[in-house]
PDB file of N, CA, C and O in Angstrom:
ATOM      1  N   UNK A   1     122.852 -50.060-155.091  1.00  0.00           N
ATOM      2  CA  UNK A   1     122.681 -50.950-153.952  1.00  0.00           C
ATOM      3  C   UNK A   1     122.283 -50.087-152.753  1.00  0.00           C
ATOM      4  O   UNK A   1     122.813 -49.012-152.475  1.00  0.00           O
ATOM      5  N   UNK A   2     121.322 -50.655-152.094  1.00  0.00           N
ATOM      6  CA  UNK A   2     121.210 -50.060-150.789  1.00  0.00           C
ATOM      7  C   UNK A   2     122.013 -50.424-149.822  1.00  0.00           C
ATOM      8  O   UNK A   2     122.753 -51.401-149.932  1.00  0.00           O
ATOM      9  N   UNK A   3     121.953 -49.617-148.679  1.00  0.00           N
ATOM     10  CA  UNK A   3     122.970 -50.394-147.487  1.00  0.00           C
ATOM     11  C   UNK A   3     122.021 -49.497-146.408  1.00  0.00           C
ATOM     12  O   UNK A   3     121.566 -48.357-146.316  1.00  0.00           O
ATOM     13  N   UNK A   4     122.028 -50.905-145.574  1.00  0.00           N
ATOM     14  CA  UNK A   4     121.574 -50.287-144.253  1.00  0.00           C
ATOM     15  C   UNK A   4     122.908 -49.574-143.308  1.00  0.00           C
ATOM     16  O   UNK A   4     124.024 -50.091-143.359  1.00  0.00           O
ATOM     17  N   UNK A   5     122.710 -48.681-142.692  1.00  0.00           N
ATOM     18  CA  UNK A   5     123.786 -48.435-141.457  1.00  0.00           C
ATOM     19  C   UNK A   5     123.106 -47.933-139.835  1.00  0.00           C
ATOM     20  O   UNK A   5     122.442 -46.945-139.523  1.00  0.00           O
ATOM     21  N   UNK A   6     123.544 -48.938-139.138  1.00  0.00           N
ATOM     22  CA  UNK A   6     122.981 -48.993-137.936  1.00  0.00           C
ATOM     23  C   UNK A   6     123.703 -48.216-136.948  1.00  0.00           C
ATOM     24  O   UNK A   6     124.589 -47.561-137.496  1.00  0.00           O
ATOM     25  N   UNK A   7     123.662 -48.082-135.953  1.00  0.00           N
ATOM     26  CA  UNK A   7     124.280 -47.581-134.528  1.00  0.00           C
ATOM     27  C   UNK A   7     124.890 -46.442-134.753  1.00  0.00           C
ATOM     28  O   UNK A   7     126.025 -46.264-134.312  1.00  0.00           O
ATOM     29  N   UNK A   8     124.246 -45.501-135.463  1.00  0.00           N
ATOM     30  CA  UNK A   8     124.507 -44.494-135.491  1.00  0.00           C
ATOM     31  C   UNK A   8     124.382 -43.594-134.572  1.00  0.00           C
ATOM     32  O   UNK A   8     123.415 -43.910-133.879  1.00  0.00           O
ATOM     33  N   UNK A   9     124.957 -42.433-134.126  1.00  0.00           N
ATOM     34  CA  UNK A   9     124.837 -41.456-133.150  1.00  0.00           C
ATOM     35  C   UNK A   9     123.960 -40.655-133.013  1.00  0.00           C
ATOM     36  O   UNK A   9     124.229 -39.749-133.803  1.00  0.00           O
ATOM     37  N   UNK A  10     122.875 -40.373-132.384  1.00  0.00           N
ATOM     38  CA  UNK A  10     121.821 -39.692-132.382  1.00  0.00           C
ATOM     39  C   UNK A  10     121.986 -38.368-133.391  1.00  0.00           C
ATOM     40  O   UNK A  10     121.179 -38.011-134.249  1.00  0.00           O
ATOM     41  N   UNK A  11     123.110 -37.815-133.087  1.00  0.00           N
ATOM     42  CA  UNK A  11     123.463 -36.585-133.727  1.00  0.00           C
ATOM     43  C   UNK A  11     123.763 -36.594-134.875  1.00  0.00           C
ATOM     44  O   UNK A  11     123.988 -35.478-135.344  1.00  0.00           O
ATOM     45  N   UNK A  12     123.888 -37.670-135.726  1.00  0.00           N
ATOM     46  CA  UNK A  12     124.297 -38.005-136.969  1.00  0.00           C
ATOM     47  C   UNK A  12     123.199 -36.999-138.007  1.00  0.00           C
ATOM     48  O   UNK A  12     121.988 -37.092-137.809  1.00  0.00           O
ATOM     49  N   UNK A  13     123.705 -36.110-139.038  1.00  0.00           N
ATOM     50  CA  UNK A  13     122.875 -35.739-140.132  1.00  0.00           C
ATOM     51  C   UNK A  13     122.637 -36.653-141.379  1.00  0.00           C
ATOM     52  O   UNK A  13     123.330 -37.666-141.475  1.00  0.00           O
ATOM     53  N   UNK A  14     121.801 -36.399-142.244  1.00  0.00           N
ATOM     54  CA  UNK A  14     122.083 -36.975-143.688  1.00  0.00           C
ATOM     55  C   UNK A  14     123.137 -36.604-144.310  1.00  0.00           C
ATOM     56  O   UNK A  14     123.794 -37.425-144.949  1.00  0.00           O
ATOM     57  N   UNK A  15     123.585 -34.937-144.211  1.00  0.00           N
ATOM     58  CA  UNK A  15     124.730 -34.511-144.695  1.00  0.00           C
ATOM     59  C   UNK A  15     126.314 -35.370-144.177  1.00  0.00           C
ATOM     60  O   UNK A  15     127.241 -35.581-144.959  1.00  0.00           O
ATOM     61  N   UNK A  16     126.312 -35.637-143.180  1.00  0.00           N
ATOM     62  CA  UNK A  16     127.225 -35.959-142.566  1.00  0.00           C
ATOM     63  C   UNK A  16     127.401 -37.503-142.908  1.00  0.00           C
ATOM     64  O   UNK A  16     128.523 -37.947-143.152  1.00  0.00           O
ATOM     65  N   UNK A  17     125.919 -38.565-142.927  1.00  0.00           N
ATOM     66  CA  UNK A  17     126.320 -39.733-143.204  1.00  0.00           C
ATOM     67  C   UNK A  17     126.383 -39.865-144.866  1.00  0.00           C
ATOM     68  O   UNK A  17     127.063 -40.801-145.288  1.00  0.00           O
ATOM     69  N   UNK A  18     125.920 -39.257-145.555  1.00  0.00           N
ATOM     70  CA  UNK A  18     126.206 -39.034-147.282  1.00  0.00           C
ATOM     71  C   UNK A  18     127.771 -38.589-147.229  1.00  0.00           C
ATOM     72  O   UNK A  18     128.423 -39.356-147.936  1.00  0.00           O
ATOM     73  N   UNK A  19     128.502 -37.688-146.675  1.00  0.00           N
ATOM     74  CA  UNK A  19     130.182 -37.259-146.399  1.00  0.00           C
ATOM     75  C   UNK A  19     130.727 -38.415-146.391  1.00  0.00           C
ATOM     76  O   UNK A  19     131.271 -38.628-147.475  1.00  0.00           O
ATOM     77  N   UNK A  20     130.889 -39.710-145.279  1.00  0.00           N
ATOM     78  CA  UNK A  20     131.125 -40.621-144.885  1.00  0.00           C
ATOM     79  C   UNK A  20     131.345 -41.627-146.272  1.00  0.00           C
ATOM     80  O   UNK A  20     132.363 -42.043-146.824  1.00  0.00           O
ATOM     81  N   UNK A  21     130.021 -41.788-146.526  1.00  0.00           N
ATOM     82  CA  UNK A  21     129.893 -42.635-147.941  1.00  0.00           C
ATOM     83  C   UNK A  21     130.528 -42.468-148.961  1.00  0.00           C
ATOM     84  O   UNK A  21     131.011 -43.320-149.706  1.00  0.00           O
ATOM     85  N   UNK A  22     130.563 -40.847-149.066  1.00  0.00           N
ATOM     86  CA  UNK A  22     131.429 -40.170-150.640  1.00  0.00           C
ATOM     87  C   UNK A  22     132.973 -40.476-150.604  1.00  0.00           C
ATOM     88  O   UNK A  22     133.780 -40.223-151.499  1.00  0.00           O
ATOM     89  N   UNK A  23     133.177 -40.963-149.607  1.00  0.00           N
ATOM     90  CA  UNK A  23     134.458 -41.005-149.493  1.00  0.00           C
ATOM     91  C   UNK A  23     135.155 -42.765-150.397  1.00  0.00           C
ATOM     92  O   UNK A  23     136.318 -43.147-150.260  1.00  0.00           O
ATOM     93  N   UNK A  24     134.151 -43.473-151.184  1.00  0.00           N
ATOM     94  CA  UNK A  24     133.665 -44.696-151.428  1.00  0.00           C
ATOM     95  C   UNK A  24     133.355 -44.515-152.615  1.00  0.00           C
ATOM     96  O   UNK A  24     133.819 -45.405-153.327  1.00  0.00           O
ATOM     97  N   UNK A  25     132.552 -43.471-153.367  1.00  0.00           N
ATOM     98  CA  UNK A  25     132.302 -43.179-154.624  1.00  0.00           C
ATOM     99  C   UNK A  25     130.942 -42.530-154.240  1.00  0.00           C
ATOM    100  O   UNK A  25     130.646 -42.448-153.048  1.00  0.00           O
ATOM    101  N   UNK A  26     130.058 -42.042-155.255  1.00  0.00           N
ATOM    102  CA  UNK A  26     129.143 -41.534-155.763  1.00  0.00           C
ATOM    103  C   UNK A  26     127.913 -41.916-154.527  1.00  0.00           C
ATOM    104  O   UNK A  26     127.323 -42.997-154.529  1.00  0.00           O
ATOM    105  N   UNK A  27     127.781 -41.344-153.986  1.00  0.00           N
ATOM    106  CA  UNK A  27     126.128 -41.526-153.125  1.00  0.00           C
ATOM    107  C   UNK A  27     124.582 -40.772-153.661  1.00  0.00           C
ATOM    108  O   UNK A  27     124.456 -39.563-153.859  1.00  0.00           O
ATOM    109  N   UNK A  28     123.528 -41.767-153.823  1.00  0.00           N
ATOM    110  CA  UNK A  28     122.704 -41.324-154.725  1.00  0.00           C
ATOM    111  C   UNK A  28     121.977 -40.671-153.869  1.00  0.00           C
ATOM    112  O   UNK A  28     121.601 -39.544-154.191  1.00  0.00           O
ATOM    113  N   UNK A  29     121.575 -41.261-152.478  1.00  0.00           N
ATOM    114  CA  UNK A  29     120.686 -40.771-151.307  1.00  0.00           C
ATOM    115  C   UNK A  29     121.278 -40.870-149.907  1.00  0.00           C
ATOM    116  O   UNK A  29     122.337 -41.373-150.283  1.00  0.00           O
ATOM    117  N   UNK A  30     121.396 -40.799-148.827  1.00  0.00           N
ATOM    118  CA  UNK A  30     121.823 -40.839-147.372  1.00  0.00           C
ATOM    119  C   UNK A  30     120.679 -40.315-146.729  1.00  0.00           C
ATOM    120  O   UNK A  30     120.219 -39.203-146.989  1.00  0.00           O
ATOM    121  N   UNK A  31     120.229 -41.069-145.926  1.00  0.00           N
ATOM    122  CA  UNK A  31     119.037 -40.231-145.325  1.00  0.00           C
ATOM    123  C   UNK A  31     118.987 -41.016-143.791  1.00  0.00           C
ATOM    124  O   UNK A  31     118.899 -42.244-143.820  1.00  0.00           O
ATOM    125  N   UNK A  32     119.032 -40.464-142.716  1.00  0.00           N
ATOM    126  CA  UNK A  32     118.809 -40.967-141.420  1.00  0.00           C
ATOM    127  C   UNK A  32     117.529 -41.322-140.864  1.00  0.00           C
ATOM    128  O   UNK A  32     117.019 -40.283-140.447  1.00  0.00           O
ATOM    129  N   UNK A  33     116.930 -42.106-140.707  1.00  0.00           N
ATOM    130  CA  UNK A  33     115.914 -42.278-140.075  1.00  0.00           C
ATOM    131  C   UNK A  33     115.319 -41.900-138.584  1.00  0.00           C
ATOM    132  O   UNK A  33     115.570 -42.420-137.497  1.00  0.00           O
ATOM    133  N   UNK A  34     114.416 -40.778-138.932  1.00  0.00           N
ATOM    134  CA  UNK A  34     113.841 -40.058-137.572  1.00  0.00           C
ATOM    135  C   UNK A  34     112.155 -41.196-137.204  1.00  0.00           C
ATOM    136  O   UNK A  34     111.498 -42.057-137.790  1.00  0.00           O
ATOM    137  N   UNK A  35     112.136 -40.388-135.764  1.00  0.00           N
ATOM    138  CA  UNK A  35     110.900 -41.019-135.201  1.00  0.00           C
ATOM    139  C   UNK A  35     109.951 -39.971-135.500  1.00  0.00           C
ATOM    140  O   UNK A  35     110.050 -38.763-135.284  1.00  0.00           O
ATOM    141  N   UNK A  36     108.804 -40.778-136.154  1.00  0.00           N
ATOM    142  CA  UNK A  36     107.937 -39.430-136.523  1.00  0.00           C
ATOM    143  C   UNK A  36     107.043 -38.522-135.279  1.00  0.00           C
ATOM    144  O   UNK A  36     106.520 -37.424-135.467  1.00  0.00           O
ATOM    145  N   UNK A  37     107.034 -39.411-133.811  1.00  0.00           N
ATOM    146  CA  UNK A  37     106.695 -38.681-132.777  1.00  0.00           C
ATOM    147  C   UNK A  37     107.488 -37.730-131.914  1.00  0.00           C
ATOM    148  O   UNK A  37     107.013 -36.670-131.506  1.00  0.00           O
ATOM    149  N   UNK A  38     108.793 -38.172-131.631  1.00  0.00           N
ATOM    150  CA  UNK A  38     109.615 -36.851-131.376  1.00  0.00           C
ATOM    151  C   UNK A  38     110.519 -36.494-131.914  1.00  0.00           C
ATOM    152  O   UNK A  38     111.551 -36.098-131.373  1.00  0.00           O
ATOM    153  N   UNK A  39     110.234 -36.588-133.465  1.00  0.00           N
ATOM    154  CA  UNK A  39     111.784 -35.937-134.053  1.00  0.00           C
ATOM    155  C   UNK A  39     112.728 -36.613-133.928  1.00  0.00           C
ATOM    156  O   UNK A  39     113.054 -36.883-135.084  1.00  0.00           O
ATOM    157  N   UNK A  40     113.758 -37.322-132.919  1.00  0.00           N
ATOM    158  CA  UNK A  40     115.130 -38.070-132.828  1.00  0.00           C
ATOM    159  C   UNK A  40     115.514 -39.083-133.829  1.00  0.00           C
ATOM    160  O   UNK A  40     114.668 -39.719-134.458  1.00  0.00           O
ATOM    161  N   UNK A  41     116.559 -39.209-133.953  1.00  0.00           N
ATOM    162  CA  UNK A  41     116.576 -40.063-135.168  1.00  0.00           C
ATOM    163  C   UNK A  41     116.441 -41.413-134.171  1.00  0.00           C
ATOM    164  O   UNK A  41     116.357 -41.434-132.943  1.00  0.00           O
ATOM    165  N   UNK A  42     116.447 -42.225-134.862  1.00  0.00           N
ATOM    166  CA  UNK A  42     116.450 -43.497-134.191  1.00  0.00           C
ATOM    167  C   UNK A  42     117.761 -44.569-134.624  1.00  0.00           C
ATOM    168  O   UNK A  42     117.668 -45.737-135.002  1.00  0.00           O
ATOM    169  N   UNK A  43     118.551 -44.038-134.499  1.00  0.00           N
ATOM    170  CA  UNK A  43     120.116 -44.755-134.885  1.00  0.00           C
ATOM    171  C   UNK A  43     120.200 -45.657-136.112  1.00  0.00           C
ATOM    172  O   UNK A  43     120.834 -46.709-136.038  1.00  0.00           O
ATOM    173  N   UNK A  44     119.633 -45.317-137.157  1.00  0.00           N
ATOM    174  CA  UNK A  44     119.777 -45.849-138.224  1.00  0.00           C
ATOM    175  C   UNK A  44     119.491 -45.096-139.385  1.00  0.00           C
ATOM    176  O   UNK A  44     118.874 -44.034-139.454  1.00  0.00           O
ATOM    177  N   UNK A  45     120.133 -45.924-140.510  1.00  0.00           N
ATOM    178  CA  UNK A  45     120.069 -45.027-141.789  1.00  0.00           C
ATOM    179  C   UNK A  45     119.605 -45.794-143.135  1.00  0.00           C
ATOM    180  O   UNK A  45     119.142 -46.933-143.182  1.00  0.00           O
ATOM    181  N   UNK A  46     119.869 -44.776-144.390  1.00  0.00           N
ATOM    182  CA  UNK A  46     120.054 -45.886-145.605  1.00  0.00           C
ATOM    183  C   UNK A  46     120.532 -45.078-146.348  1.00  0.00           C
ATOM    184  O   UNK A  46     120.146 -43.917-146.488  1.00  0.00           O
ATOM    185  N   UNK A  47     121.750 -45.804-147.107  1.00  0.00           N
ATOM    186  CA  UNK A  47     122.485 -45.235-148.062  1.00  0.00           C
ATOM    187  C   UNK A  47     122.291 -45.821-149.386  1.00  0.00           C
ATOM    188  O   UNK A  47     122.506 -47.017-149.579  1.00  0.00           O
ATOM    189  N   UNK A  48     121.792 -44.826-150.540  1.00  0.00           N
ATOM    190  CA  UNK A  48     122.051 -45.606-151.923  1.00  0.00           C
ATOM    191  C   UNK A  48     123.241 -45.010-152.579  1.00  0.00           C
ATOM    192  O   UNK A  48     123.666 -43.857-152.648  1.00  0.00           O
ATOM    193  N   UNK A  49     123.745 -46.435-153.153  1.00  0.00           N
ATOM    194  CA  UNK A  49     124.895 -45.973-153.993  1.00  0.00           C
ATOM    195  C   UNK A  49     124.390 -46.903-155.657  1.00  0.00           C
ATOM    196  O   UNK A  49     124.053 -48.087-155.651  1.00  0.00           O
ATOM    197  N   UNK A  50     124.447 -46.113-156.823  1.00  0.00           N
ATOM    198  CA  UNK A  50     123.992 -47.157-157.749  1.00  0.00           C
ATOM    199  C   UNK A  50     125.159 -48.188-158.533  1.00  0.00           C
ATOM    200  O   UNK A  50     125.062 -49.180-159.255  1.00  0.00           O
ATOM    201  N   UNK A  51     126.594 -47.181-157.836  1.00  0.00           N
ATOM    202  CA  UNK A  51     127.654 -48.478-158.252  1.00  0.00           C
ATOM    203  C   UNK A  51     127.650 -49.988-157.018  1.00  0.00           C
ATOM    204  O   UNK A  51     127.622 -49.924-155.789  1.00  0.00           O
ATOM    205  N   UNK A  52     127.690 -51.270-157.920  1.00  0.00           N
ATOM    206  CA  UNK A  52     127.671 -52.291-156.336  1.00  0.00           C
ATOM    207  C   UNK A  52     129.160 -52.389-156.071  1.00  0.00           C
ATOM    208  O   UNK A  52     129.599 -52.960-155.073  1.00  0.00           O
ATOM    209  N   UNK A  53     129.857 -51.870-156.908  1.00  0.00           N
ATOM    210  CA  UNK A  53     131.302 -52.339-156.543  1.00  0.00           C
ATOM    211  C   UNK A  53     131.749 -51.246-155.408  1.00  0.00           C
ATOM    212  O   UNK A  53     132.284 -51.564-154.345  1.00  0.00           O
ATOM    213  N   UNK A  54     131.445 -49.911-155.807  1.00  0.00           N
ATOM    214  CA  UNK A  54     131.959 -48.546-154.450  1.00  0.00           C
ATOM    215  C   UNK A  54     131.081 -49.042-153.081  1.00  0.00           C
ATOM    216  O   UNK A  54     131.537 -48.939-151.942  1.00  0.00           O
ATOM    217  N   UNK A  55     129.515 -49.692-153.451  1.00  0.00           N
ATOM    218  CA  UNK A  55     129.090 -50.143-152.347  1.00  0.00           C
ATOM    219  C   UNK A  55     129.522 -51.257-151.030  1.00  0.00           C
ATOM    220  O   UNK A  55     129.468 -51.392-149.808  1.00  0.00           O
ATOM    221  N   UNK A  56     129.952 -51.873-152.219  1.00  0.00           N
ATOM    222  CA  UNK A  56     130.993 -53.167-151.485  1.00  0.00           C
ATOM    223  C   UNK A  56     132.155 -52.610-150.847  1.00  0.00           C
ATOM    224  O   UNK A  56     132.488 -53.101-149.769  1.00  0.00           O
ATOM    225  N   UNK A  57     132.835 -51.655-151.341  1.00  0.00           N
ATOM    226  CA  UNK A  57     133.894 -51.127-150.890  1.00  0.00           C
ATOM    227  C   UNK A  57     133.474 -50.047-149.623  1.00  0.00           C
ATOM    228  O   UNK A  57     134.223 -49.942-148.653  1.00  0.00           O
ATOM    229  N   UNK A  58     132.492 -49.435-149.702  1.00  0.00           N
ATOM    230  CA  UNK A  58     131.683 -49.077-148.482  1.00  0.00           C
ATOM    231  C   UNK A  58     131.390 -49.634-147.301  1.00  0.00           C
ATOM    232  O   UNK A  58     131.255 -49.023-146.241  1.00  0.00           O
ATOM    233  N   UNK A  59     131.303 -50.640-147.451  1.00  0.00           N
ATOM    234  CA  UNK A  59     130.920 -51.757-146.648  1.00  0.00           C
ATOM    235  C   UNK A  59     132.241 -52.265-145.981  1.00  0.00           C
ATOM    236  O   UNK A  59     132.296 -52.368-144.756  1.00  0.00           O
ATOM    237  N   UNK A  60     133.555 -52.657-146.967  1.00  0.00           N
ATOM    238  CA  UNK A  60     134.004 -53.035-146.130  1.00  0.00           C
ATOM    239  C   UNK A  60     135.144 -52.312-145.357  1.00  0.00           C
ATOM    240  O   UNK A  60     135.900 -52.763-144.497  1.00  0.00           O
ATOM    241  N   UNK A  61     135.035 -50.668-146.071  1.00  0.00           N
ATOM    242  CA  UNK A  61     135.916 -49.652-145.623  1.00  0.00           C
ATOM    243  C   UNK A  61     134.811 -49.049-143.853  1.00  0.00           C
ATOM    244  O   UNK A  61     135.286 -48.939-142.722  1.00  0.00           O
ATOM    245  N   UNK A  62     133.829 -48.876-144.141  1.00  0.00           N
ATOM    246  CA  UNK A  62     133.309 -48.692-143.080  1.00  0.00           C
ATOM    247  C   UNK A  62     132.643 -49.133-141.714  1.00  0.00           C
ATOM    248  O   UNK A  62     132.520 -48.435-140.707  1.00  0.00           O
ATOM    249  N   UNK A  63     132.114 -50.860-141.957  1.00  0.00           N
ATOM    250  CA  UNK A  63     131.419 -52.104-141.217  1.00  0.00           C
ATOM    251  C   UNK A  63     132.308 -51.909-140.024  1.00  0.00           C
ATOM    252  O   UNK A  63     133.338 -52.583-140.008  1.00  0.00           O
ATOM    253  N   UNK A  64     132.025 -50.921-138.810  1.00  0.00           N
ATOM    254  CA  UNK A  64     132.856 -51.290-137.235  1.00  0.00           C
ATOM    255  C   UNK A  64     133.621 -50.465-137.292  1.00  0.00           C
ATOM    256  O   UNK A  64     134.631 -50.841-136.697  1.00  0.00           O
ATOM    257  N   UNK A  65     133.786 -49.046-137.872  1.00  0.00           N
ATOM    258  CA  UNK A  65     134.178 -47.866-137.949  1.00  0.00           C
ATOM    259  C   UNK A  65     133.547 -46.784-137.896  1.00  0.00           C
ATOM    260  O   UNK A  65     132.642 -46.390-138.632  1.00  0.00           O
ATOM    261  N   UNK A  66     134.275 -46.032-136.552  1.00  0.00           N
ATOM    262  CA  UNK A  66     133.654 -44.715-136.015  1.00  0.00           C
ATOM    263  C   UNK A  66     132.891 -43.503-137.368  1.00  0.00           C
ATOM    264  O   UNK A  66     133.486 -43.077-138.358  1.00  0.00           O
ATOM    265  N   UNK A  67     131.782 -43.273-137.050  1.00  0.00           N
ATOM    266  CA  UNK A  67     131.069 -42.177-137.694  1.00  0.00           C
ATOM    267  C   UNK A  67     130.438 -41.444-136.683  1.00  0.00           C
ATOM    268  O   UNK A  67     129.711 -42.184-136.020  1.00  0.00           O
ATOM    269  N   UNK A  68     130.426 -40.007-136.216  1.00  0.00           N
ATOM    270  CA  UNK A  68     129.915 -39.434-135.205  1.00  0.00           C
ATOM    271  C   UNK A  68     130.077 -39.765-133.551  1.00  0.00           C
ATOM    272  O   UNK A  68     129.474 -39.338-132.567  1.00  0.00           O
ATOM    273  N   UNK A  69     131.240 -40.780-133.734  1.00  0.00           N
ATOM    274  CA  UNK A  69     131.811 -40.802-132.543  1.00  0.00           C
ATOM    275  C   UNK A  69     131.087 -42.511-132.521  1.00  0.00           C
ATOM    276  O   UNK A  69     131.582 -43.184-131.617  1.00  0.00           O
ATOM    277  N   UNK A  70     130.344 -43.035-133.112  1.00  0.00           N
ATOM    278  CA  UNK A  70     130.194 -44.592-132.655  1.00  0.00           C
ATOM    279  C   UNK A  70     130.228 -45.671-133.820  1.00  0.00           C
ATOM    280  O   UNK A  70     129.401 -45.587-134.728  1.00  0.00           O
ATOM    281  N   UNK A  71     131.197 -46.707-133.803  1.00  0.00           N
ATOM    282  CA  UNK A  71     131.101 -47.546-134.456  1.00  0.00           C
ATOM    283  C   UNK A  71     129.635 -48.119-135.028  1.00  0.00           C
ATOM    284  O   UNK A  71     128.669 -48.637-134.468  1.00  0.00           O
ATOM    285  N   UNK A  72     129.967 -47.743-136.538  1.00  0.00           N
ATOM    286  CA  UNK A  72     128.656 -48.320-137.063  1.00  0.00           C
ATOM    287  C   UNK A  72     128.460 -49.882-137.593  1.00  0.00           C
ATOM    288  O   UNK A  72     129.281 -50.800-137.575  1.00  0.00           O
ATOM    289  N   UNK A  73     127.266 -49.869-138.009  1.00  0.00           N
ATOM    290  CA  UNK A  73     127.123 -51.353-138.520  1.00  0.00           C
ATOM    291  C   UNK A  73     126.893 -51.060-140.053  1.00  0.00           C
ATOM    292  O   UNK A  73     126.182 -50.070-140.225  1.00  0.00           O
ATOM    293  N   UNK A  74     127.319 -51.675-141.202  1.00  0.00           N
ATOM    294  CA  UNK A  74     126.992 -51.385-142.270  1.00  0.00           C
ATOM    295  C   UNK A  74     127.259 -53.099-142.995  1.00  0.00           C
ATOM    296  O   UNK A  74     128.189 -53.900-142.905  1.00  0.00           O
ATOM    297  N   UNK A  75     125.852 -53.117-143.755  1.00  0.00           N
ATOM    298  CA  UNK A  75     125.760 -54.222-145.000  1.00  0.00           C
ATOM    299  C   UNK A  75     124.508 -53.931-145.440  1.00  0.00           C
ATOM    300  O   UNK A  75     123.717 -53.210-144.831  1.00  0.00           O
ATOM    301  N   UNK A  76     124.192 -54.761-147.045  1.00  0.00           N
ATOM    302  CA  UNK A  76     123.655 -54.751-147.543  1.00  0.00           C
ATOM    303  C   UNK A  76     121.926 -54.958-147.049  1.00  0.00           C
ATOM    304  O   UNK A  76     121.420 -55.877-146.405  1.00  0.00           O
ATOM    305  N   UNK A  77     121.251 -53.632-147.677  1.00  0.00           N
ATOM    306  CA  UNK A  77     120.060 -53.523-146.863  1.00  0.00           C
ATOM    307  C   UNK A  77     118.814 -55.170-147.354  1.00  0.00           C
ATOM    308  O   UNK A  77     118.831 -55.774-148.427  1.00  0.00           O
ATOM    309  N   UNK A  78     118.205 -55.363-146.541  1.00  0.00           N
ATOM    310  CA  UNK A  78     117.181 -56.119-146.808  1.00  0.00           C
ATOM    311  C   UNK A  78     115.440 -55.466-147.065  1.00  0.00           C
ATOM    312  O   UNK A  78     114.868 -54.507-146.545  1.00  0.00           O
ATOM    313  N   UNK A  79     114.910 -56.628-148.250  1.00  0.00           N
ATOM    314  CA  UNK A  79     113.441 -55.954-147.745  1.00  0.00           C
ATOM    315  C   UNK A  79     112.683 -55.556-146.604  1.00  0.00           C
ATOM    316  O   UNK A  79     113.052 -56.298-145.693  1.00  0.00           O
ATOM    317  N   UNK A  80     112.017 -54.952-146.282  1.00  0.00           N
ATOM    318  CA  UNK A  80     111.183 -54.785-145.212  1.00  0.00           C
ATOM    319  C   UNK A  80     110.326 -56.025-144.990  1.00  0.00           C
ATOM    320  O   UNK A  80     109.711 -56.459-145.964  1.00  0.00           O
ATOM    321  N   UNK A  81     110.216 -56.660-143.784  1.00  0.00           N
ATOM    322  CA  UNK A  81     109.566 -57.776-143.549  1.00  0.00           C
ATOM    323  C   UNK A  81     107.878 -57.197-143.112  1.00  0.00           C
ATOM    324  O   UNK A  81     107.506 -56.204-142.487  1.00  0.00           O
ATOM    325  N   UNK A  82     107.139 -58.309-143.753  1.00  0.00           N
ATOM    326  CA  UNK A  82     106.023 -57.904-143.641  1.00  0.00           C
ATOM    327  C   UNK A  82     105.518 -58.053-142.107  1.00  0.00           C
ATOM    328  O   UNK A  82     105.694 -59.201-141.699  1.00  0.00           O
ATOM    329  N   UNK A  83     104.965 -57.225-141.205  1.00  0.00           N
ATOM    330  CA  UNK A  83     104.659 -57.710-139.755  1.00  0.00           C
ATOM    331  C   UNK A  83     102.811 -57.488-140.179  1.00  0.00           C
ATOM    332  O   UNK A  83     102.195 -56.924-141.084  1.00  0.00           O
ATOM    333  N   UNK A  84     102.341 -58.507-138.612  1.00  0.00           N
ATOM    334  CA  UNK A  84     101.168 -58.349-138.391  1.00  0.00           C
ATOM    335  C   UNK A  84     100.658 -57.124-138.007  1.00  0.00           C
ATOM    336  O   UNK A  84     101.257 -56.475-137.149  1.00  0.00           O
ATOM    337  N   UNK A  85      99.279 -56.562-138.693  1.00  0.00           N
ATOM    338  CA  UNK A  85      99.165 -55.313-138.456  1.00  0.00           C
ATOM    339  C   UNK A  85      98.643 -55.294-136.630  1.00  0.00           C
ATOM    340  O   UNK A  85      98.259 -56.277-135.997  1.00  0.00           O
ATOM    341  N   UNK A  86      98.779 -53.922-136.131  1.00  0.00           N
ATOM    342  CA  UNK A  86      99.011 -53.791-134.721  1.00  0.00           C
ATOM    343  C   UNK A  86      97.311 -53.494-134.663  1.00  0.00           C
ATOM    344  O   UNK A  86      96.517 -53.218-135.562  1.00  0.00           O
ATOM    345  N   UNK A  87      97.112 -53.702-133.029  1.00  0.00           N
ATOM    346  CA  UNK A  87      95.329 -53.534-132.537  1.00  0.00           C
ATOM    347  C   UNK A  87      95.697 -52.311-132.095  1.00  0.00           C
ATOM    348  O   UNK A  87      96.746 -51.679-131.969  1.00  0.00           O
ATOM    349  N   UNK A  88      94.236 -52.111-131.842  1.00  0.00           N
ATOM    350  CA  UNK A  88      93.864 -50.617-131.636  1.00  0.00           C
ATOM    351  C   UNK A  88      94.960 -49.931-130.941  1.00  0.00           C
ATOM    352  O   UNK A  88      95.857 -50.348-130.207  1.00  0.00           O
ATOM    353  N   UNK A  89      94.563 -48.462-131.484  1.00  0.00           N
ATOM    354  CA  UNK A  89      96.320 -47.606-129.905  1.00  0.00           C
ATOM    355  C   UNK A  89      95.264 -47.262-129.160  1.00  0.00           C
ATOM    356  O   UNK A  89      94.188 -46.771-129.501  1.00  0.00           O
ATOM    357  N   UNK A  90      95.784 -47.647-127.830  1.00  0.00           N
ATOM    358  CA  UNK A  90      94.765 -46.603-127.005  1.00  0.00           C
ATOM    359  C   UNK A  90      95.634 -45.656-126.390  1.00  0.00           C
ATOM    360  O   UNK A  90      96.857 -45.626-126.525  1.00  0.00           O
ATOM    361  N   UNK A  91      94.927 -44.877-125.699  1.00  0.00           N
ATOM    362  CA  UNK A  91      95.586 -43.640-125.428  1.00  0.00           C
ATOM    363  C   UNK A  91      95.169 -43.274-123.963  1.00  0.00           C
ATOM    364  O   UNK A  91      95.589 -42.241-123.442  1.00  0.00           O
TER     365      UNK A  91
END
């Protein structure tokens, strides 16, 4: 199962939010999501776990509990919604 986790602390690592998770069972991936223009993460993540039951228990051991100093958001991730593609960048 995937799980999204939101409001994460800028400073948050993958190492650190995969720690968090293991504490739940087996984590397959943890990876924080950076901005590809300046590097920062952008307060969010995604965690795979391939058990759904440790995931569930992830969810509800962690949903509004401090990680890196800020209460996160955690549930089950959704597809990516398709958006309209964007017009020209100008610069």
């Amino acid at each position: 199962m995937r799980l999204y986790v939101g409001n994460l602390a800028f400073a948050t690592t993958n190492d650190e939010l995969k720690a968090a998770f293991e504490a739940f069972g087996t984590v397959d991936s943890a990876s924080v999501i950076m901005d590809r223009e300046t590097g920062r993460s952008k307060g969010f993540g995604f965690v795979d776990m391939n058990n759904d039951e440790e995931a569930k228990a992830a969810i509800a051991g962690l949903d509004g509990k401090p990680i890196g100093g800020r209460n996160v958001r955690v549930n089950e991730a959704r597809p990516k919604e398709e958006r309209p593609p964007r017009g020209p960048r100008r610069f």
